[in-house]
N, C-alpha and C positions, 0 to 999 in steps of 0.2 A: 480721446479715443481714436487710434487709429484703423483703417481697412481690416490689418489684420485683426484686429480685436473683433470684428462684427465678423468675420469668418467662421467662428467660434458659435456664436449665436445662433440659436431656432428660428427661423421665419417669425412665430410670435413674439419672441420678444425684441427682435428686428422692427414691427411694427408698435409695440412699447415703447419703443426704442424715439421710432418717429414719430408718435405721438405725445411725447416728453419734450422731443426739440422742439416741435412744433408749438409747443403752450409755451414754453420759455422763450424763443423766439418773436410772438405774440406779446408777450409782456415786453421783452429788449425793444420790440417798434414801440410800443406807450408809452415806456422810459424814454426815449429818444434815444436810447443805448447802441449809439451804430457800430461800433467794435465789436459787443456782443452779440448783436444782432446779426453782423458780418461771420462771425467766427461759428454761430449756429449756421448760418446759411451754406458755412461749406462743407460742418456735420453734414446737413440735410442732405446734399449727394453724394458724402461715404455713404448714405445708408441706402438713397435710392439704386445708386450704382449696387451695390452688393444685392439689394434684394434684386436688381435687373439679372444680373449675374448667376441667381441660381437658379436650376433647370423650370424652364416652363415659363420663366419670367414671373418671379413671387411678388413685382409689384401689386399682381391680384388679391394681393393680402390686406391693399389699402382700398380697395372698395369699399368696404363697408364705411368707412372713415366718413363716406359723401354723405352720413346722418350723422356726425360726431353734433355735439352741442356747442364746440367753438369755431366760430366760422374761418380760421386760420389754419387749423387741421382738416377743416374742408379744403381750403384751398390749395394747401398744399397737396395732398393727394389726391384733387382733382388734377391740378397740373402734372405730378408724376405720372398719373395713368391715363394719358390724353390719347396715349398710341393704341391702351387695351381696352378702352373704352369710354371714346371720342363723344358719341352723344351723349350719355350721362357723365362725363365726364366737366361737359359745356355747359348741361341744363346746370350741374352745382353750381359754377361761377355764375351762371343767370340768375339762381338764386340769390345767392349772397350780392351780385349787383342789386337785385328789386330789392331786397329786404335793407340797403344802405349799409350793408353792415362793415362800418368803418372799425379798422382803415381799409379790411381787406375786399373793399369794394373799389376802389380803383386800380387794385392790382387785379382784379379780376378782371375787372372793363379792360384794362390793355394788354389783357393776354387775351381774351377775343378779339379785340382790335386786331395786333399781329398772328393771330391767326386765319381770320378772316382777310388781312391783306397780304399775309402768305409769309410775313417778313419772320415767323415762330412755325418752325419745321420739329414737332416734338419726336421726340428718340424711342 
């Protein structure tokens, strides 16, 4: 699917959208699937991008996400909306650190990490 195709798309189901990659993604890291894993990864910012892109910044659409029940759709849209909302955006990955919830607890620790040492300027 490419930009233009999610152009096309409602905000919801834009975030349908990211929460499909997102679980499939989730499953490509278990597998060790790093090609698919790769090729979701650069879905995930056709879609962040396009939802940034329309008016108002529609990443606010993935808030809610920060209670989804897989911690990898948490993560993920905690990191996409780290600019529209930076504290709860942080306490998700604090969660998902305390709670272990592997794998996507060390990708959470080290997007705090460079955030707290400045080296992750989110967009």
């Amino acid at each position: 699917m490419t930009r233009a195709n999610f152009r096309a798309m409602s905000v919801e189901h834009l975030v349908q959208e990211f929460v499909a990659n997102a679980l499939e993604q989730y499953k490509a890291e278990l597998a060790d699937a790093t090609a698919k894993y790769n090729r979701l990864f650069q879905r995930m910012g056709l879609l962040e991008n396009e939802l940034k892109s329309r008016e108002g910044d529609q990443r606010r659409a993935l808030l809610p996400l920060y209670s989804h029940g897989n911690p990898h759709v948490r993560l993920r849209a905690a990191i996409a909306t780290l600019t529209l909302a930076p504290a709860k955006a942080r306490q998700t990955l604090q969660i998902i650190i305390d709670r272990n919830e592997y794998p996507d607890a060390a990708d959470a620790r080290g997007m705090l990490r460079a955030l707290d040492q400045g080296t992750y300027i989110p967009s």
